[in-house]
N, C-alpha and C positions, 0 to 999 in steps of 0.2 A: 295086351293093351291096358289091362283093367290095372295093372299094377302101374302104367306110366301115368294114369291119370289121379292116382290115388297120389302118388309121389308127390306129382305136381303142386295138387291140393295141399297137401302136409307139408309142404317147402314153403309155401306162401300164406300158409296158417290161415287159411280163407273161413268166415267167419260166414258169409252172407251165401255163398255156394256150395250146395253137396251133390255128389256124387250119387249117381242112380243107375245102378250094373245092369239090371236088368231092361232100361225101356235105352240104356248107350246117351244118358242125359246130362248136363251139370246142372241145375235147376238153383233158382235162387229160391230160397228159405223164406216162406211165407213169415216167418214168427220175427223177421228181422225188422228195423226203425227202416222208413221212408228218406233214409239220407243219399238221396242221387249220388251227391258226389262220390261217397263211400262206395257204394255199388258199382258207381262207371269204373271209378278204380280197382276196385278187386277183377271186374269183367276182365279192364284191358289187361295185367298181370295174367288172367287165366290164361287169356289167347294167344298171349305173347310164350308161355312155358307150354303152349301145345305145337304153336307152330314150332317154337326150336329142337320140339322133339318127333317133327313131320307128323302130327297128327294132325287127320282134315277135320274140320266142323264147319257147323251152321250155326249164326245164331239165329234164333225164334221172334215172333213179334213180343213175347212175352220175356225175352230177355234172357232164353233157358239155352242153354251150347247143345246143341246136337252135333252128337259125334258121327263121323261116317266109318 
């Protein structure tokens, strides 16, 4: 799985989300600017290239993808 979601990431050149192997996380990047819009949009692209590739997640109140 760790390679679908790496895929994912690099398809979508995601800027504001990285990947986290070990805790199964996609975490938004502390270092990033406060632009909502930007964030909501990279979010729903993430969710969208895991659901077509049947991966389950959660997201968190802090806005981080928990993968199952």
């Amino acid at each position: 799985m760790n390679n679908k979601i790496e895929e994912i990431l690099k398809e979508l050149n995601c800027i504001v989300y990285k990947y986290d192997k070990d805790n199964n996380l996609i975490f938004m990047d502390g270092n990033f600017s406060n632009n909502e819009h930007f964030i909501y949009k990279e979010l729903i692209y993430i969710t969208q290239g895991l659901r077509n590739k049947n991966i389950k997640y959660e997201i968190d109140i802090d806005s981080n993808i928990v993968l199952s």
